[in-house]
Every structure is written in structure tokens, then in C-alpha cells.
ROGUGU-582638 format. One line per 8 residues: for each residue x, y, z of C-alpha. Coordinates in steps of 0.05 Angstrom, whole numbers, plus 5000, padded with zeros to 4 digits. Example, Ala and Ser with C-alpha at 12.3 -4.5 7.8 and 13.67 -1.06 7.14 Angstrom:
# residues 2
5246,4910,5156 | 5273,4979,5143
# end
This chain:
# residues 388
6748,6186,7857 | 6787,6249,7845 | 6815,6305,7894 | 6778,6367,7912 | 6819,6429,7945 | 6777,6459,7997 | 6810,6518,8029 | 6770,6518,8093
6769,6443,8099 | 6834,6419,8059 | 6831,6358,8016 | 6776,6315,8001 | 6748,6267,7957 | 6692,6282,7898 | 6652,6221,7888 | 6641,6212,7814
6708,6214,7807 | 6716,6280,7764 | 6726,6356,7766 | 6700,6399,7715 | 6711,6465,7693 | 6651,6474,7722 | 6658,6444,7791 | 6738,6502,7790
6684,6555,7767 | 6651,6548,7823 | 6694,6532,7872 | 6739,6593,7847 | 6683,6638,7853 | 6661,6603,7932 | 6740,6620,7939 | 6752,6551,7965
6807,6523,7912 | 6865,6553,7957 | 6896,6572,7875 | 6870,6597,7806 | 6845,6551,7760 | 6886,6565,7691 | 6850,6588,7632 | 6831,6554,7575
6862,6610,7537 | 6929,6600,7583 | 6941,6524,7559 | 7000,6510,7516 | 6983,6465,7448 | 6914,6489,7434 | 6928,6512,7375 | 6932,6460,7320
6959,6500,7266 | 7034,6519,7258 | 7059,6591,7239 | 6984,6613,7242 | 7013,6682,7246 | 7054,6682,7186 | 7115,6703,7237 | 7161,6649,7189
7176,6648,7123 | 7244,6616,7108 | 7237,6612,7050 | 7231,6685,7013 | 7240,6724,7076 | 7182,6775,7062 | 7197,6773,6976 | 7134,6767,6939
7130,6696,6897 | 7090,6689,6831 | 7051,6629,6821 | 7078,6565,6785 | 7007,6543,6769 | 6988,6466,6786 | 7039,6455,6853 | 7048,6483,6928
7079,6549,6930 | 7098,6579,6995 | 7102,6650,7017 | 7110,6628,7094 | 7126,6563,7132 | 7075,6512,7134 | 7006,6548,7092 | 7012,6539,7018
6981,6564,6954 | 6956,6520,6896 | 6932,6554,6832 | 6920,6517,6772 | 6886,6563,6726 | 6904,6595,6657 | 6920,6659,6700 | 6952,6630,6760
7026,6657,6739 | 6998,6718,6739 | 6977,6715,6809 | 7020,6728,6875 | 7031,6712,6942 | 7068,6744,7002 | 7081,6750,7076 | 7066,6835,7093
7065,6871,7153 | 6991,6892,7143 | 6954,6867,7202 | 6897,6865,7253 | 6920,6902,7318 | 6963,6849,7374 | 6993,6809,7304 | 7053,6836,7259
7038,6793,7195 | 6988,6768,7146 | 6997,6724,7083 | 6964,6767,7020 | 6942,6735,6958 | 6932,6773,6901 | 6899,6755,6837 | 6927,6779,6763
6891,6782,6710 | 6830,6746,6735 | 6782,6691,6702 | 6721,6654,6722 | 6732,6589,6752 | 6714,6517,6711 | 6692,6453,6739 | 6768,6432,6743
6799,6496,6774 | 6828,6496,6840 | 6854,6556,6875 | 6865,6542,6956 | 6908,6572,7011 | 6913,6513,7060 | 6951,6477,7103 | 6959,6402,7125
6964,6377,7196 | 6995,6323,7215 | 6960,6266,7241 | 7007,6257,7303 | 6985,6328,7328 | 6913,6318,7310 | 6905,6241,7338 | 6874,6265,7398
6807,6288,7358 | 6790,6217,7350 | 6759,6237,7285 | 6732,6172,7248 | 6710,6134,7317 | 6649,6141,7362 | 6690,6195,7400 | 6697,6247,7351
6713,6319,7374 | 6682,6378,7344 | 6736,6433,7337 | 6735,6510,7322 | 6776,6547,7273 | 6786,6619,7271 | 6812,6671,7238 | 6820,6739,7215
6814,6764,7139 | 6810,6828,7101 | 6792,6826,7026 | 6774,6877,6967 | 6715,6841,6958 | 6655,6832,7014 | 6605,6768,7015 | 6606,6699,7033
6673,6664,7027 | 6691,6580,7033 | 6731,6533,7067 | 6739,6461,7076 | 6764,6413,7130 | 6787,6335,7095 | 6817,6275,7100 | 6885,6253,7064
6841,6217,7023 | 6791,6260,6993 | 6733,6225,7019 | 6712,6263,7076 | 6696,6340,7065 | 6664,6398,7120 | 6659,6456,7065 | 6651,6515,7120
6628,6587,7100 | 6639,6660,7132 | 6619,6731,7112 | 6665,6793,7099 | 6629,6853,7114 | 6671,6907,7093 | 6721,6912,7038 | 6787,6923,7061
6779,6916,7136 | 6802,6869,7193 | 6752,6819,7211 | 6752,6754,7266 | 6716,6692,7241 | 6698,6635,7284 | 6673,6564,7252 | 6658,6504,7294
6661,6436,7258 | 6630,6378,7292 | 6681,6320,7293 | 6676,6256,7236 | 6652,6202,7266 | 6663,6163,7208 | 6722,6158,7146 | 6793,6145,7154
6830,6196,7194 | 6910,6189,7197 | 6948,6190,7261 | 7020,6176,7239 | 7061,6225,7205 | 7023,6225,7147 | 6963,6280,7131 | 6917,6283,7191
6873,6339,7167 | 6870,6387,7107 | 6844,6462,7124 | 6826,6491,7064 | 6811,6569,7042 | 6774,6563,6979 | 6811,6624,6933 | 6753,6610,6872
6743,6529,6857 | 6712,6501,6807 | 6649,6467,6818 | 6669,6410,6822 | 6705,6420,6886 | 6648,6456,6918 | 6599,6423,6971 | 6546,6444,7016
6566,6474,7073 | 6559,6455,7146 | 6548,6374,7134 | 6593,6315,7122 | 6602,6291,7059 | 6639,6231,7018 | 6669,6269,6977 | 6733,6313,6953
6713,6390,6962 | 6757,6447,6977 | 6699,6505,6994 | 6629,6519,7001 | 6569,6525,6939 | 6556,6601,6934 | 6630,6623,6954 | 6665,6687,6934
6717,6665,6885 | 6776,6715,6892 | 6817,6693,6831 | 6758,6714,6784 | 6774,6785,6792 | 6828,6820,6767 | 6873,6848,6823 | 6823,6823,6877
6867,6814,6945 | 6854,6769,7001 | 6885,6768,7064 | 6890,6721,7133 | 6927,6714,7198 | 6915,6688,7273 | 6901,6626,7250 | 6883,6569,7304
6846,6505,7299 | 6825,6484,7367 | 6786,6426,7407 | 6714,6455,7431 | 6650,6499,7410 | 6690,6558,7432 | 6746,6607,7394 | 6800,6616,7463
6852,6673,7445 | 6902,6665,7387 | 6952,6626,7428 | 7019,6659,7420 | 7084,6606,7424 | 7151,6640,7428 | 7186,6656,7368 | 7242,6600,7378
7198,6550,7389 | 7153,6565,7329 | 7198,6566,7287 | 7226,6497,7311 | 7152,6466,7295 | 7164,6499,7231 | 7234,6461,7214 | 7209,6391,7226
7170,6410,7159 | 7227,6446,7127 | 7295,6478,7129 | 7336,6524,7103 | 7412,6551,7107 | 7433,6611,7090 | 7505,6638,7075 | 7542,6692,7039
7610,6699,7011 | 7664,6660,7049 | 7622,6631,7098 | 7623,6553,7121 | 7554,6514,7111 | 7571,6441,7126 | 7626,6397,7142 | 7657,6335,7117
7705,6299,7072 | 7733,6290,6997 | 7709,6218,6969 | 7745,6220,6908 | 7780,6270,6868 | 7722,6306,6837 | 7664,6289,6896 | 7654,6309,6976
7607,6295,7021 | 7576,6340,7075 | 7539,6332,7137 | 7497,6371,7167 | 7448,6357,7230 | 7376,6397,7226 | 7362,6429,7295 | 7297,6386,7298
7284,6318,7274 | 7253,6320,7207 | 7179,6290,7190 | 7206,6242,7145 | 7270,6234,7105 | 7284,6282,7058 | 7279,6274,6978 | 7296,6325,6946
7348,6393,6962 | 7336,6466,6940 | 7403,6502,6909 | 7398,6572,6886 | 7405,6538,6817 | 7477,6559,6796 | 7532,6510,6805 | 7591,6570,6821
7547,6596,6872 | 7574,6540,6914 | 7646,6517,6936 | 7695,6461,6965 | 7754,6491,7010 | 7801,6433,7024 | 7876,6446,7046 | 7869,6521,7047
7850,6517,6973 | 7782,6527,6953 | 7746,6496,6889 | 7689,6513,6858 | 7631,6468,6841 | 7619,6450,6766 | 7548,6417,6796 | 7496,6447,6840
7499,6406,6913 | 7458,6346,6907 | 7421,6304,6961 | 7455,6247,6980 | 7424,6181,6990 | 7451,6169,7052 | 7409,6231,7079 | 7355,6217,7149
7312,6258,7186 | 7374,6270,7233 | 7436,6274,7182 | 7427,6308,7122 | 7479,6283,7072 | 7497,6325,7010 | 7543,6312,6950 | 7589,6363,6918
7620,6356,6854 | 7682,6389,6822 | 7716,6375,6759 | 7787,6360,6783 | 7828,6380,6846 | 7806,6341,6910 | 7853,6288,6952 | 7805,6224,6972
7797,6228,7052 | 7814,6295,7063 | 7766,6331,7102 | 7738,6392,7065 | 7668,6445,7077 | 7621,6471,7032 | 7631,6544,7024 | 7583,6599,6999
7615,6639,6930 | 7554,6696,6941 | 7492,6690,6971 | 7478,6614,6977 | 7425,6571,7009 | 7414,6504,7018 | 7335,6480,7037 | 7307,6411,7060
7245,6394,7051 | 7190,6340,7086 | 7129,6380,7075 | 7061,6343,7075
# end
């Protein structure tokens, strides 16, 4: 049994034990709930999708970024661009400020020299959701959700475009299609994808689901859309391929992939907290001449180590760290004296989701257990990435 507000009559009990949206319709409308039901549109977490309105980018900060053709290049948090064609370098991405009224961004894509696409070439704007905020979709069980993404896009070319939800594995694929009427114009797309019932879905940490805008695949990453299929596809049969044309552009924003038949309203987190959701993926300080980045100690005469705690708890632990590239970009002060590096920082393997250890190295100088920070000769950054 479940409660039922009554405002005439007060509390009582409904008999097959459940309220439905329904049962508040109704009673809202009767004016017998004694308080508003909340909207669908008014619940927190319905969106699926992080940064689905390119607000973040911590990366470039607005700066356009040419393709390096075969790997994931990112022009804002948490979407990213693969390109592996013979033209992709001459192809770019970046976050603009051109965008449908109520949003300030959009992520543009725009094609260089242009080339028709083989049965190898892949050429997707996508994003991967982890399977810990997905688990509740129950894809791959009896129970299976069907979900709705939308969208808006603008693109110099009208017709019928692709997309694709999958697995981590490749061997579940939903190629999706949608139509652009008008070159060069706002438009809101809605799909609805019924949920898998069978395949392996991941619910850990790992790659949950895979929403894929086809940007001009090959055909052999093509399916038929609007059905299920065993296989690895990236877009629909008959899609628009953008990177075919020279200087074609394609835009999107307001992203959101949501339980139900039914597009709610883009739902809009605060800025803080979005960008927190966008730092358990990856992180990124910035500093400029003089300024302190991390703290920590001298280990021997020529190496430091630095600590630094991420604001959020990482996805996994880190491999890797992003430098600007340039050793003397990058400093050790110890004993008011300050040394510069003869090596870019380097992760060090002592490094967690929660304590990000670095190493610095100098050629001569330091005193073993002194404590020292890493200080910024220039502008300096220093990025962490757990991406999926």
C-alpha cells in the first residue's frame, strides 16, 4: 500500500500499493493533493550526458584545435572528436558562442579539404557514459529502459544525418537518424531508443554507453537505423557525411540523454557543479609567472615531488600528465631560491584518484627533505586525465 494526500479527507491508503503520475495528475487537477506535484522537467539527474551545453572546456578555453587524425581530440569537457581520414588534420573543432536562443555555446566542427568516406573511415563526435550513471537503464536484462536523446544542430548542409547508441564492446549498435531542414539554422531533434534487452551493458566505471554523431563513416560502420544489431556501427545507412565536403560545418548543443518516450526540457545544473562532473573525467591547472601550483618536498638533489589533491575524486587513477611541452616553462623554488626544470613534470607512480603525485627534475641544486613548490616560469598548466 502507499499514501494518498487527500486535502478534504487527509491521508489515506491506495490499495495497489502505487501512485502514478497519473493518479498526481488527477488529483492535482481534483485539487485534492494539499501540494504540487514536481515536474518531470524539475527533477535533478535526468540528464545523462555531462557538459551537454558545451559551457566547459578546460582544455583550450574557446581556441580552435586541428585534428590529430586516428585519436580523441577535445574542444570541450567530456564530447570528443575522432577523425581518421587522409584529410582529418585539415579539419577543426571548437567551442563558439553561436547558439540556439536560452544556451550560450555550441561545439562546431568544420571540415578542410573534404573527401569521400571508405569502408574504414571513421569520423564521430561522441561521448561515453559511464556505466555507474547509466546502471539504472537496466539495458541487457528483461527490464530494459527505452531512453530519449535530444538535441539541437545547425549545419551547411540539409538532409538526413546519423547517430549511434553502443556498448563498450562493439557488439550492440541503435544507428538513429534525424533530418536538417534548413542550412544554417537552429533546429531541436528528439530520438527515442528502446532499451537492449540483450548484450553486455557495463555498470562499473567502465564505458556504460557510447552516443555517437556520425561526422561521414565509412560503410562499414553504418547500420540500419531504428533496430538492434550485433554489431560495431557508429551512424545510420543513407547519412549525410559532413567531412566529404570541403568547409562543410556542423554544429550541436543541449544535449541530454534521458529515461522515457518523452524529450523534458534541457535540464540546466549550475555551473559549479557541472563543472565538478566534468573533473572526475579530467583536470587541469593553470598558472602564470610566479605563481605556486603544488606543494611538496626535495627527494634528492636533482628530483621533488609534488602533491596535489583534485577537487573531485577521479574515475580511475591517472596515467599519463599533460605539460605545455617545454621543460623551463616549469620551476622548483626551495629556500627562497628558485630552479628551473631541465625535464617537463612527470606523473609519479605513486599518483590515485585522490593524490596526484608529480616528479620534477633539475640538474643540480636541491637539499634532500627540504620542502619546495612547483612554480609557473610563463604560462604553465598541468592536466590529469581519466577519460573513458
Amino acid at each position: 500500500m502507499a499514501l494518498e494526500l487527500n486535502g478534504s479527507t487527509g491521508v489515506s491508503l491506495v490499495q495497489d500499493g502505487v501512485v502514478t503520475a497519473a493518479d498526481l495528475a488527477s488529483g492535482a487537477a481534483a485539487g485534492n493533493l494539499g501540494f504540487t506535484p514536481v515536474a518531470a522537467s524539475d527533477i535533478m539527474g535526468r540528464n545523462r550526458i555531462i557538459n551537454g551545453d558545451m559551457r566547459i572546456d578546460q582544455r583550450n578555453a574557446g581556441a580552435s584545435v586541428t585534428i590529430v587524425s586516428g585519436g580523441a581530440n577535445y574542444a570541450i569537457d567530456r564530447f570528443a572528436t575522432l577523425v581518421n581520414t587522409s584529410e582529418a588534420t585539415t579539419c577543426s573543432i571548437q567551442r563558439v558562442s553561436d547558439a540556439p536562443a536560452n544556451f550560450s555555446n555550441s561545439y562546431k566542427f568544420t571540415t578542410g579539404t573534404g573527401a569521400a568516406g571508405t569502408g574504414s573511415q571513421q569520423a564521430r563526435f561522441y561521448q561515453p557514459v559511464e556505466g555507474l550513471n547509466v546502471d539504472d537503464f537496466a539495458w541487457g536484462t528483461a527490464n530494459a529502459k527505452t531512453v530519449t536523446l535530444s538535441f539541437y544542430v545547425k549545419a551547411s548542409q540539409s538532409g538526413t544525418f546519423g547517430g549511434c547508441l553502443r556498448n563498450d564492446g562493439g557488439t550492440r549498435s541503435y544507428p538513429f537518424t534525424y533530418s536538417i531542414s534548413a542550412t544554417n539554422t537552429w533546429e531541436y531533434k528528439t530520438v527515442t531508443i528502446p532499451g537492449d534487452t540483450t548484450g553486455t551493458w557495463l555498470k562499473d566505471n567502465g564505458i556504460g554507453i557510447l552516443v555517437f554523431f556520425d561526422l561521414g563513416s565509412g560503410p562499414n560502420f553504418l547500420g540500419t537505423p531504428n533496430s538492434w544489431a550485433a554489431a560495431n556501427y557508429l551512424g545510420a545507412t543513407g547519412g549525410t557525411s559532413t567531412v566529404a565536403v570541403s568547409s562543410a560545418t556542423w554544429q550541436i548543443t543541449g544535449v541530454q540523454l534521458e529515461v522515457g518516450s518523452v524529450a523534458t526540457p534541457f535540464e540546466r545544473r549550475p555551473y559549479g557543479a557541472e563543472l565538478a562532473l566534468c573533473q572526475r573525467y579530467y583536470w587541469r591547472v593553470n598558472a602564470t609567472t610566479g605563481a605556486d601550483m603544488g606543494v611538496g618536498f626535495n627527494a634528492i638533489t636533482t628530483a621533488s615531488r609534488i602533491c596535489l589533491i583534485p577537487p573531485v575524486q577521479l574515475r580511475t587513477n591517472p596515467a599519463a600528465l599533460e605539460t605545455t611541452g617545454t621543460a623551463t616553462d616549469y620551476s622548483v623554488r626551495h629556500a627562497n631560491t628558485t630552479t628551473t626544470c631541465s625535464v617537463v613534470p612527470a606523473i609519479f607512480g605513486n599518483s590515485t584518484v585522490n593524490n596526484l603525485m608529480i616528479t620534477l627534475t633539475v640538474a643540480s641544486g636541491l637539499t634532500a627533505g627540504q620542502g619546495c613548490s612547483l612554480r609557473a616560469n610563463g604560462t604553465a598548466f598541468l592536466g590529469w586525465s581519466a577519460e573513458l
